[in-house]
DRENROFI-924122 format. One record per residue (C-alpha): residue number from 0; x, y, z; residue in one letter. Coordinates in pm, 1 decimal, padded with zeros to 6 digits, always signed. Example, Ala and Ser with C-alpha at 12.3 -4.5 7.8 and 13.67 -1.06 7.14 Angstrom:
+-----+----------+----------+----------+----+
:   i :        X :        Y :        Z : aa :
+-----+----------+----------+----------+----+
:   0 : +01230.0 : -00450.0 : +00780.0 :  A :
:   1 : +01367.0 : -00106.0 : +00714.0 :  S :
+-----+----------+----------+----------+----+
//
This chain:
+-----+----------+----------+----------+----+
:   i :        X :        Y :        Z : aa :
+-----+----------+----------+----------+----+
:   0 : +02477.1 : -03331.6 : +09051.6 :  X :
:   1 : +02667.1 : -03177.0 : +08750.8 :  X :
:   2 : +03053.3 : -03227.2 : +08746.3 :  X :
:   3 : +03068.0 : -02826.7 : +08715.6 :  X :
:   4 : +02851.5 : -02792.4 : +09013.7 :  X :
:   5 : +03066.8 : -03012.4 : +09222.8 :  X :
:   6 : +03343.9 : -02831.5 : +09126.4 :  X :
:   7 : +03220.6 : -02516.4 : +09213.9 :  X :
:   8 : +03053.1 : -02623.1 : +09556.3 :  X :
:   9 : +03401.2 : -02795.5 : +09624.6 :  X :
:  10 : +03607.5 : -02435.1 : +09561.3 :  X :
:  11 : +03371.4 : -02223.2 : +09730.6 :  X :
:  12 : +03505.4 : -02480.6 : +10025.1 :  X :
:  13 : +03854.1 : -02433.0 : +09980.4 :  X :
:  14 : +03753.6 : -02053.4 : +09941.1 :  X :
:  15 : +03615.0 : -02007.7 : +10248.1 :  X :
:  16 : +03957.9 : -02138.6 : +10412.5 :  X :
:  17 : +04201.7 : -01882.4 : +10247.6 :  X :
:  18 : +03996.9 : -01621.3 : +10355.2 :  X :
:  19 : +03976.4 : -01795.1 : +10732.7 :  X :
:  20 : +04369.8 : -01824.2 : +10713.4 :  X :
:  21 : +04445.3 : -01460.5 : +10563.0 :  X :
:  22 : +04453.9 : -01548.4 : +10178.9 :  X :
:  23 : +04767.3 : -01762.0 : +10274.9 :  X :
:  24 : +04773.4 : -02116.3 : +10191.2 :  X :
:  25 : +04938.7 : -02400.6 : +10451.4 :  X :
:  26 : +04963.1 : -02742.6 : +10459.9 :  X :
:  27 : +04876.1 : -03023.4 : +10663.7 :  X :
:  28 : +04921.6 : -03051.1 : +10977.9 :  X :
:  29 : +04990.9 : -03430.8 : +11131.0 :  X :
:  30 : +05132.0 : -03568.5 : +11435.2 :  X :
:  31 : +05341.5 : -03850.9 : +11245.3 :  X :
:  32 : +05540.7 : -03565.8 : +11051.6 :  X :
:  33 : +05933.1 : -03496.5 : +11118.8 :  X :
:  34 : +05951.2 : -03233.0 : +11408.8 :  X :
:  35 : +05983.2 : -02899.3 : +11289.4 :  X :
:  36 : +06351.9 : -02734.1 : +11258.4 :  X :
:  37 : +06360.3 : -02360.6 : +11280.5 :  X :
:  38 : +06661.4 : -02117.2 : +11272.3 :  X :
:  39 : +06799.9 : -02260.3 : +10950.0 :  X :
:  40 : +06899.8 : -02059.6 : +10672.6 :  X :
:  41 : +07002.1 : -02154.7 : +10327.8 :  X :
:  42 : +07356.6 : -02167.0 : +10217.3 :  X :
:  43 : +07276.9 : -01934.4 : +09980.9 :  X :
:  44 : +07183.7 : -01695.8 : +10202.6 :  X :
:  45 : +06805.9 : -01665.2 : +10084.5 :  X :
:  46 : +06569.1 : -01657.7 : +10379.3 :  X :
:  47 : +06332.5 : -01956.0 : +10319.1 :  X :
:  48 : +06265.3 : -02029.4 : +10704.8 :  X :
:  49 : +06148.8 : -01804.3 : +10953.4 :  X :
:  50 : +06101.9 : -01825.3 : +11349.1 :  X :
:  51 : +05708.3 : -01960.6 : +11231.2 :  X :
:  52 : +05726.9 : -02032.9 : +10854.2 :  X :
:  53 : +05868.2 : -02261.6 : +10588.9 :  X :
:  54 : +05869.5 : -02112.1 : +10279.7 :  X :
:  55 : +05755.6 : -02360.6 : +09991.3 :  X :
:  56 : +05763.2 : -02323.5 : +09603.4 :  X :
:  57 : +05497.3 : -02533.9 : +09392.1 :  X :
:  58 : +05499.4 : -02574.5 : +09076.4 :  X :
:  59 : +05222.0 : -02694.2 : +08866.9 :  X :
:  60 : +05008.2 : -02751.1 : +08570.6 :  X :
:  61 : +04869.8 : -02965.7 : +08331.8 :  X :
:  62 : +05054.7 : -03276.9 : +08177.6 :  X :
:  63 : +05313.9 : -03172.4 : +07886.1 :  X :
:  64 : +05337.6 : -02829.7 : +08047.2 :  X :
:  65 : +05725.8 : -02837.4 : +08083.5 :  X :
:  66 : +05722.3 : -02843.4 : +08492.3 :  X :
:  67 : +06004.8 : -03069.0 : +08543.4 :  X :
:  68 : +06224.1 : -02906.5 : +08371.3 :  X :
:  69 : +06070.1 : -02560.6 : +08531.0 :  X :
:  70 : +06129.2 : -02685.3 : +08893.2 :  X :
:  71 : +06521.4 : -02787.1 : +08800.4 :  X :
:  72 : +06562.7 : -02485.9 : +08667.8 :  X :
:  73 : +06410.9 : -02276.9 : +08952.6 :  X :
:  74 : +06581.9 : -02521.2 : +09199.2 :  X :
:  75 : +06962.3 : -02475.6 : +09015.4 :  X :
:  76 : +06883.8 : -02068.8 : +09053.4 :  X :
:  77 : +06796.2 : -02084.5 : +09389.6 :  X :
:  78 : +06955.8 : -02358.7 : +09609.7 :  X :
:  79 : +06629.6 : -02577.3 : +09604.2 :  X :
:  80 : +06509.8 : -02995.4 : +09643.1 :  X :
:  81 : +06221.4 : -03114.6 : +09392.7 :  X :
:  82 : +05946.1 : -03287.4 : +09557.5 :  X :
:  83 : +05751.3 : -03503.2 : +09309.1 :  X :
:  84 : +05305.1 : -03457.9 : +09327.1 :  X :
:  85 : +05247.7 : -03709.8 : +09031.2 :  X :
:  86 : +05054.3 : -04008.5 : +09186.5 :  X :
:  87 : +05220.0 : -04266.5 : +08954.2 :  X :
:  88 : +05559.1 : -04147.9 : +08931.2 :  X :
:  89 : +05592.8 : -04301.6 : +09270.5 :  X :
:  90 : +05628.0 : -04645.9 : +09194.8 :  X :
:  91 : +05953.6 : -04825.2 : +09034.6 :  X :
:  92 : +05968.6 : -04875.7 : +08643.3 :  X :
:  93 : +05643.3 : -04615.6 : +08542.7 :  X :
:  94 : +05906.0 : -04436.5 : +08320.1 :  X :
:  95 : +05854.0 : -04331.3 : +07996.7 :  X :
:  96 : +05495.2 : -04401.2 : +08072.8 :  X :
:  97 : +05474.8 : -04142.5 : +08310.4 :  X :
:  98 : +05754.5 : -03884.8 : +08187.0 :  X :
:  99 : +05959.0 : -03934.5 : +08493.6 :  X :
: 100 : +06244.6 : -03705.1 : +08479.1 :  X :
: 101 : +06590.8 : -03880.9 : +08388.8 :  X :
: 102 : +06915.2 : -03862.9 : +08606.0 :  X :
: 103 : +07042.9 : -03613.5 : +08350.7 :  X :
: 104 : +06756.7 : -03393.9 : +08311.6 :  X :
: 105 : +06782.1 : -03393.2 : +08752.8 :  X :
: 106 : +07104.5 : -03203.6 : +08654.4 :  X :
: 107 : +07248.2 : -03292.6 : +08999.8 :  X :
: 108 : +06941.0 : -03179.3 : +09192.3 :  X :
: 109 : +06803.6 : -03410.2 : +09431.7 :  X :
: 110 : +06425.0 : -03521.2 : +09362.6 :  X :
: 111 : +06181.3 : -03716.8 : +09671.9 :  X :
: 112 : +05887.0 : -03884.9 : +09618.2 :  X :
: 113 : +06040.4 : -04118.8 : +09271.9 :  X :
: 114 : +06043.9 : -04466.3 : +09278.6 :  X :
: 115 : +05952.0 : -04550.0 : +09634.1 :  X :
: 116 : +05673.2 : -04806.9 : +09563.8 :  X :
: 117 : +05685.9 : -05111.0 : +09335.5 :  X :
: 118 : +05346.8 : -05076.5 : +09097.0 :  X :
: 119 : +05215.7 : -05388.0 : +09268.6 :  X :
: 120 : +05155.4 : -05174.8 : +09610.2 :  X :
: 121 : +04869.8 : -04919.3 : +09679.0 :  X :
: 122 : +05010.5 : -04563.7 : +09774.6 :  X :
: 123 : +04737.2 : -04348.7 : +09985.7 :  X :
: 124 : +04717.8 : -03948.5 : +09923.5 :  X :
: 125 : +04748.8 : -03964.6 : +10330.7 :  X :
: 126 : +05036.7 : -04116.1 : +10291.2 :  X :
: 127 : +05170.8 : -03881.7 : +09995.1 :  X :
: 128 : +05104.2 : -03586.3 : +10226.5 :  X :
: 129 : +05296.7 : -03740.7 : +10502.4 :  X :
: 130 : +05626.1 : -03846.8 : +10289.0 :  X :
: 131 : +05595.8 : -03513.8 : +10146.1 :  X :
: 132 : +05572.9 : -03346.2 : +10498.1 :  X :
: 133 : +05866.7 : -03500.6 : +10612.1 :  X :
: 134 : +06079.9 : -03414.2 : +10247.7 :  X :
: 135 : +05968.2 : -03082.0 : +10327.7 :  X :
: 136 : +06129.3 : -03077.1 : +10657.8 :  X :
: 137 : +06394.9 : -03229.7 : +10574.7 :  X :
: 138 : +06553.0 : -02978.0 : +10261.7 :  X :
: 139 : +06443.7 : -02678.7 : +10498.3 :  X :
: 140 : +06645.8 : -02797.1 : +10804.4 :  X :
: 141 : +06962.1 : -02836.7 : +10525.7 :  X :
: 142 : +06897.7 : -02444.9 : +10444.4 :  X :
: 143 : +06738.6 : -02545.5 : +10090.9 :  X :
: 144 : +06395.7 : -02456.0 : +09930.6 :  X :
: 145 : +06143.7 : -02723.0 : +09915.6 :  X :
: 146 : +05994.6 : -02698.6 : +09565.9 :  X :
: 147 : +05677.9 : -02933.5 : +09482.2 :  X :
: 148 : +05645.3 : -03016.2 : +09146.7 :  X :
: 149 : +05370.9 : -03240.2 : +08969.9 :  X :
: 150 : +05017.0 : -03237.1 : +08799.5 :  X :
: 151 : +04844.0 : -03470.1 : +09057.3 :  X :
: 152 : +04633.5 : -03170.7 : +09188.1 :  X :
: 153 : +04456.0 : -03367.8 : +09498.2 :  X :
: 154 : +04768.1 : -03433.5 : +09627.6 :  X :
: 155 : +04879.9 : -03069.5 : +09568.2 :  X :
: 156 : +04542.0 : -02930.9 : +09780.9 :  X :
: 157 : +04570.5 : -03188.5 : +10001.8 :  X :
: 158 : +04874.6 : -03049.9 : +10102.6 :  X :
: 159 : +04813.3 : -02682.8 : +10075.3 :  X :
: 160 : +04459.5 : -02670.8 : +10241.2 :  X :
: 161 : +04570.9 : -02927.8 : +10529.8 :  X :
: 162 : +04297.6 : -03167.6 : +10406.7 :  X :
: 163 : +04213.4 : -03386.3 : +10674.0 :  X :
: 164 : +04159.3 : -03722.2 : +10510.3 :  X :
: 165 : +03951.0 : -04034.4 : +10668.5 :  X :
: 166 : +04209.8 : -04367.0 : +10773.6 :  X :
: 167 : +03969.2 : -04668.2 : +10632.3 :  X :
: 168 : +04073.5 : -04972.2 : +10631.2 :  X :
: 169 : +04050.2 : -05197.0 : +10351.2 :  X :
: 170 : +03715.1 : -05390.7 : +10243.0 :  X :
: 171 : +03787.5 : -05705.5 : +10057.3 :  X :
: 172 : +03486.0 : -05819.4 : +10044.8 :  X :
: 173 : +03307.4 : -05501.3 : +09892.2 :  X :
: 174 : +03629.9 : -05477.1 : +09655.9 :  X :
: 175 : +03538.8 : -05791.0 : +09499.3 :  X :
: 176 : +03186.2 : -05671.8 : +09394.6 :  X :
: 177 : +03325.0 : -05370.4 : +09286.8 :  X :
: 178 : +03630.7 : -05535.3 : +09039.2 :  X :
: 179 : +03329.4 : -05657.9 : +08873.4 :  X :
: 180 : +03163.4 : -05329.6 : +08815.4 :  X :
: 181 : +03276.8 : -05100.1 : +08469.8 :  X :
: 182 : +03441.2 : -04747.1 : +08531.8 :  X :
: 183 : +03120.8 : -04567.9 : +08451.1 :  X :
: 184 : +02892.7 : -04748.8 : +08707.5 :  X :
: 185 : +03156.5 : -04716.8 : +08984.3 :  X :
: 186 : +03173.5 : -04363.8 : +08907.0 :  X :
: 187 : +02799.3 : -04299.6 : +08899.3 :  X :
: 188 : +02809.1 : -04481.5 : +09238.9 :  X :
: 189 : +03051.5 : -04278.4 : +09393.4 :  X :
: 190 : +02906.4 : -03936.8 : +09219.6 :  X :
: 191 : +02581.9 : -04096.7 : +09455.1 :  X :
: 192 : +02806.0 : -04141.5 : +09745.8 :  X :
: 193 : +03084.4 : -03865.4 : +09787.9 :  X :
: 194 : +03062.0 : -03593.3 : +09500.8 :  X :
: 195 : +03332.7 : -03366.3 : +09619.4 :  X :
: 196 : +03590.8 : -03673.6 : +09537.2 :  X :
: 197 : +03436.1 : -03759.4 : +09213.4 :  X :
: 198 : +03471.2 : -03395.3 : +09084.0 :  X :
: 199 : +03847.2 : -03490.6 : +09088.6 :  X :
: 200 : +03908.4 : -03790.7 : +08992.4 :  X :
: 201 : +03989.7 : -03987.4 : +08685.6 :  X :
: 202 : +03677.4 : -04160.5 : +08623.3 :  X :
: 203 : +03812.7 : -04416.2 : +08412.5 :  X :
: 204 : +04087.0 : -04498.7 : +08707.8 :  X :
: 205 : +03901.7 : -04836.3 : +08862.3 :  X :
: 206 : +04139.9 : -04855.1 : +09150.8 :  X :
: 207 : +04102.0 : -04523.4 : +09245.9 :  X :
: 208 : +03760.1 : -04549.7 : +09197.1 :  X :
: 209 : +03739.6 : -04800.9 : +09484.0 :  X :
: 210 : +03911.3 : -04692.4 : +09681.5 :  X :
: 211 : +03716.9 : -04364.7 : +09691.0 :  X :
: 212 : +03372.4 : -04572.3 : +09732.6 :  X :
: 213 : +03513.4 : -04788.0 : +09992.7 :  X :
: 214 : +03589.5 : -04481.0 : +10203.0 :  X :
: 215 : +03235.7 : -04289.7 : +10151.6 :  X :
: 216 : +03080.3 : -04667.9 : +10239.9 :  X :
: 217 : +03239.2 : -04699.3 : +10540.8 :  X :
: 218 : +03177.6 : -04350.5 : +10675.3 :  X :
: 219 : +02828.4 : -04391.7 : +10620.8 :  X :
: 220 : +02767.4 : -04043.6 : +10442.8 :  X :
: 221 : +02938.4 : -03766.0 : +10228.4 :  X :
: 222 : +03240.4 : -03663.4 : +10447.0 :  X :
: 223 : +03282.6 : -03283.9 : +10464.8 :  X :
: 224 : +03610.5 : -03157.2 : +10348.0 :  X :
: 225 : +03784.8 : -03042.1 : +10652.3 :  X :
: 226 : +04089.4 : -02876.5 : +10689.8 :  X :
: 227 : +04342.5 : -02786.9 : +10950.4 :  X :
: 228 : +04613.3 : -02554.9 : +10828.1 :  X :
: 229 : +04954.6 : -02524.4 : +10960.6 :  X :
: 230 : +05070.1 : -02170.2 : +11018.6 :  X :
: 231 : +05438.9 : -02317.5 : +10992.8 :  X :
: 232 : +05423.4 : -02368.7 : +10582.5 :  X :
: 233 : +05361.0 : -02064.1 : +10320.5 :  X :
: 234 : +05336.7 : -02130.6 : +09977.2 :  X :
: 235 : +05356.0 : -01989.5 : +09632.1 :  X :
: 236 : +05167.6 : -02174.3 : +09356.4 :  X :
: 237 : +05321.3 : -02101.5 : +09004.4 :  X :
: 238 : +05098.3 : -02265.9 : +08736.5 :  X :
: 239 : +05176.9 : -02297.0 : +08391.8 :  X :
: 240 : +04979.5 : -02167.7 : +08134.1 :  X :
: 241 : +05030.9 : -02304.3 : +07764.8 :  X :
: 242 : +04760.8 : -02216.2 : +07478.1 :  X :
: 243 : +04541.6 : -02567.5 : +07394.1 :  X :
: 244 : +04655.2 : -02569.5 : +07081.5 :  X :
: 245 : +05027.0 : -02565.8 : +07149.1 :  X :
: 246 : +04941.9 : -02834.5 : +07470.9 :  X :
: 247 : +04742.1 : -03068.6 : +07247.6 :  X :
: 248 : +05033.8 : -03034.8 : +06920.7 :  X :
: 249 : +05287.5 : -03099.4 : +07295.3 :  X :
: 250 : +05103.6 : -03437.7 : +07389.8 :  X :
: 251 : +05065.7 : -03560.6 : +07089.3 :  X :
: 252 : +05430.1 : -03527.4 : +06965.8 :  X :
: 253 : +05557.7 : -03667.8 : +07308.1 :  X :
: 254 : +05332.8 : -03926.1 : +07286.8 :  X :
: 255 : +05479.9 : -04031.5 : +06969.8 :  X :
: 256 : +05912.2 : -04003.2 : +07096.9 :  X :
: 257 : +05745.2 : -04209.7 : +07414.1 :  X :
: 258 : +05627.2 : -04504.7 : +07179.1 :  X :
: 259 : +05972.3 : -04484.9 : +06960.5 :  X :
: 260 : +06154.3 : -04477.8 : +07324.1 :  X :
: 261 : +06011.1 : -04801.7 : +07404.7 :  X :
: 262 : +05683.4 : -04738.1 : +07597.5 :  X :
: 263 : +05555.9 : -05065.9 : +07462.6 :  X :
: 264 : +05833.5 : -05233.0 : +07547.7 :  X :
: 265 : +05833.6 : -05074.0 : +07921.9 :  X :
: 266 : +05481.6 : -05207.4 : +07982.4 :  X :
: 267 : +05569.5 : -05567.7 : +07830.6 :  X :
: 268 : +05832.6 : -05559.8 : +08063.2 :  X :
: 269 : +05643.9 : -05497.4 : +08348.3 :  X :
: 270 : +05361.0 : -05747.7 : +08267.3 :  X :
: 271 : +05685.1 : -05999.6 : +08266.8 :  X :
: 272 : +05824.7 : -05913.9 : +08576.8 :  X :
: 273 : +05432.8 : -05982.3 : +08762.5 :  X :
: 274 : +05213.5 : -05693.3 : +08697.4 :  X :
: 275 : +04908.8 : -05837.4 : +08561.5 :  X :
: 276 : +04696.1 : -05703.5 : +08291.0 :  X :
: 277 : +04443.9 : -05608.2 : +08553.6 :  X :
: 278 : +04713.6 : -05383.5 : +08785.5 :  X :
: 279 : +04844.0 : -05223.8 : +08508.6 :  X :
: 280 : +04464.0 : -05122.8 : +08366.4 :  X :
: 281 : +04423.3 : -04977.5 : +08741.2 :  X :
: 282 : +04722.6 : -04727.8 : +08729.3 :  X :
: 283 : +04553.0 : -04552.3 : +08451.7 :  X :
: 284 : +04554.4 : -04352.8 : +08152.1 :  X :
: 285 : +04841.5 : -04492.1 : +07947.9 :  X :
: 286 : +04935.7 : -04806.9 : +08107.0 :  X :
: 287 : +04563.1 : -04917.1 : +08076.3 :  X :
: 288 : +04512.6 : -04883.4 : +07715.5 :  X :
: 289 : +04867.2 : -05019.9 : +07719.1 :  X :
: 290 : +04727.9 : -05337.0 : +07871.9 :  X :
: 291 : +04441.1 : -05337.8 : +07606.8 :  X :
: 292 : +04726.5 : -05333.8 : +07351.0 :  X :
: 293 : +04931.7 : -05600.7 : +07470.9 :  X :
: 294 : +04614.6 : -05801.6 : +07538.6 :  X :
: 295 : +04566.3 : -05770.4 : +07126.2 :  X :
: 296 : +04239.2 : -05572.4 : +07236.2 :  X :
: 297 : +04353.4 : -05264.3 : +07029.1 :  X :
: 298 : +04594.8 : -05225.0 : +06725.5 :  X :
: 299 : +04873.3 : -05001.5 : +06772.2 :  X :
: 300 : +04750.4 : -04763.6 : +06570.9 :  X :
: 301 : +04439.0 : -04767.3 : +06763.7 :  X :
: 302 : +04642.0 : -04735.1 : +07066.6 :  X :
: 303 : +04821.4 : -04456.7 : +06987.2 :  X :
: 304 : +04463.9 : -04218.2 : +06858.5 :  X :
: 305 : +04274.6 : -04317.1 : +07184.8 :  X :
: 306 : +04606.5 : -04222.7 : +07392.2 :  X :
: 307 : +04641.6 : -03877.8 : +07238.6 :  X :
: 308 : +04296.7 : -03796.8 : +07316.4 :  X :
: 309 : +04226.3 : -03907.6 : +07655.9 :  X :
: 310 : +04557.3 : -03776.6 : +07734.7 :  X :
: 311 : +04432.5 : -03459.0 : +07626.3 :  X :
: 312 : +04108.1 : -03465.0 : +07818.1 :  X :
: 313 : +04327.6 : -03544.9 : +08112.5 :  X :
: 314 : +04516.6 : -03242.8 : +08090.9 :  X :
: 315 : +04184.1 : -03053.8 : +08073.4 :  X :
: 316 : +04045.0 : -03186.9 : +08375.8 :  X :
: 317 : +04375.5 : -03066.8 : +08499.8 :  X :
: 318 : +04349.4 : -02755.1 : +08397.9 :  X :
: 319 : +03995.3 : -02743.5 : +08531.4 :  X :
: 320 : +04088.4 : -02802.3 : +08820.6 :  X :
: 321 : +04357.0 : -02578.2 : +08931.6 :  X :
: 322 : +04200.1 : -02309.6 : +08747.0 :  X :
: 323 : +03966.9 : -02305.1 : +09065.3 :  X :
: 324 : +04204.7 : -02191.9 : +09251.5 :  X :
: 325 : +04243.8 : -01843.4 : +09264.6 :  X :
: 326 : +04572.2 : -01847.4 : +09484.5 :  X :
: 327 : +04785.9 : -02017.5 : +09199.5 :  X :
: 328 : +04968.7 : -01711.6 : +08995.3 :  X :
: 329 : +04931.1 : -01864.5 : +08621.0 :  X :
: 330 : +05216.7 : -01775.1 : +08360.9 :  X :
: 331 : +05372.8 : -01874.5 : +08034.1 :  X :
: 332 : +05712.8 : -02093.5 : +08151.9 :  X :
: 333 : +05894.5 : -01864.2 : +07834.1 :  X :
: 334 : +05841.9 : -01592.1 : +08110.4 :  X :
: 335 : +06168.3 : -01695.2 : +08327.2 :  X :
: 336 : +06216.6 : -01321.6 : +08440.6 :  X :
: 337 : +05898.8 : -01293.5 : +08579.4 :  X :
: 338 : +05846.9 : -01581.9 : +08739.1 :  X :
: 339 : +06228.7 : -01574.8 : +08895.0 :  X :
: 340 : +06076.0 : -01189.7 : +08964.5 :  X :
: 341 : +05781.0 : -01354.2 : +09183.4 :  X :
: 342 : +05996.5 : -01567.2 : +09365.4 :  X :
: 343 : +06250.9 : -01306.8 : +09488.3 :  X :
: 344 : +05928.0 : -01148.7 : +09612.5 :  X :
: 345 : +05823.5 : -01451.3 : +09797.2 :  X :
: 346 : +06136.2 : -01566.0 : +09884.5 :  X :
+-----+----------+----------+----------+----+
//
């Protein structure tokens, strides 16, 4: 099956849920997550939390799109908490690497979901949508807007659409034939097995790959997307829009201010402190062809011209992606007083 087919089979899914829940999007629904808190109200006197609804903000995009700095700014205006959706940005010392926002650029607002793994550690999307269930909670009960921001968009849908995702316990012993398979044959097998996951992931991600075949192999078949909304979360998906021409000129000149701000040194660093070649190949994109630099595989100028462009085919998966969902309200982040416009509205 075509990757465009997949994607398009995998959004008339998600399609036929709005419409089941009124053309409102919730989020998932689980029996682990904090108790819900209702009655609070913001110190700012903005109603973000009804007798039945929390009222959440996300804001997302493709990579180089300016969203950090979007969500501080949108969080400083009105009395919010950032909640990170950026699969990597969750483990301790995947800095410049990943663009994790500095203390500084926080500007005093409080960010969840940084630095809560150590890169040696596996983190699940289950358990993404949990920790972020709980942050989401937790600033609402305080009176504060919970604001999601990241370009990790399973984690974003998984949150939204209440996808109900399968607990499978880990098989070593079909993990060690697979470490011995390439990207491209583990992502032709799971294409086989489960095509609704391979439509969104990185297919050059091995551990993710994996992962994803271990779970259709030990369910036996292709497992239906099902989802289970919760009536008690309303969101409003802001997505940035920024012309591919000014997004590719964006990656490439962060790319470079990354390498002169010591992204080679950050993964040497790592590889010192016990993340093996093979760990940091696994978290992807620029940590793996880091590893194939510091491994004398590539040159540094080599590294630097394959980074730019599979960064940039990253961020049009991305886009591809979210563009399938016709919920997210797309505008140019120079726009501030329309987008602070739409979230008075929502608000």
């Amino acid at each position: 099956m075509g990757i465009k087919l997949i994607f398009d089979a995998f959004w008339r899914t998600m399609n036929s849920f709005t419409r089941r829940s009124g053309g409102m999007a919730y989020a998932h629904d689980s029996k682990s997550c904090a108790a819900r808190l209702v009655g609070s109200s913001p110190t700012s006197g903005t109603n973000i939390r009804t007798e039945m609804t929390t009222k959440i903000i996300v804001i997302l995009g493709p990579t180089a799109s300016g969203k950090s700095n979007l969500a501080v700014d949108i969080a400083l205006q009105h009395n919010g908490e950032v909640i990170s959706a950026d699969s990597r940005q969750i483990y301790k010392g995947l800095d410049i690497g990943t663009g994790k926002i500095t203390h500084e650029e926080m500007k005093g607002i409080t960010h969840h979901l940084l630095d809560i793994r150590n890169p040696n550690e596996t983190y699940s999307v289950a358990e993404w949508v949990h920790d972020a269930t709980e942050a989401i909670n937790s600033i609402a009960s305080r009176g504060k807007i919970p604001i999601i921001c990241g370009g990790t968009g399973f984690y974003i849908s998984a949150l939204v659409d209440g996808i109900s995702l399968p607990d499978v316990p880990r098989n070593e012993e079909l993990r060690k034939e697979l470490e011995k398979l390439s990207p491209e044959v583990l992502f032709q097998k799971l294409t086989a097995l489960d095509p609704q996951r391979a439509a969104i992931i990185d297919p050059q991600n091995k551990r993710r790959l994996e992962r994803a075949i271990e779970i259709a192999t030990e369910i036996g078949k292709v497992p239906e997307i099902s989802a289970r909304p919760n009536p008690e979360f309303e969101f409003l998906q802001i997505g940035i829009t920024t012309p591919d021409t000014e997004l590719r000129q964006r990656i490439n000149t962060r790319l470079v201010t990354r390498i002169q701000q010591g992204l080679i040194d950050e993964a040497r660093e790592l590889h010192t402190n016990g993340l093996s070649f093979e760990r940091m190949r696994a978290l992807g994109l620029e940590y793996r062809y880091l590893a194939d630099l510091l491994e004398g595989i590539l040159t540094e100028s080599q590294f630097q011209e394959i980074l730019a462009t599979k960064i940039w085919q990253y961020a049009r998966r991305q886009k591809a992606w979210f563009k399938r969902d016709s919920r997210i309200q797309w505008i140019r982040k120079s726009d501030t007083k329309d987008i602070d416009m739409m979230i008075k509205k929502f608000l």
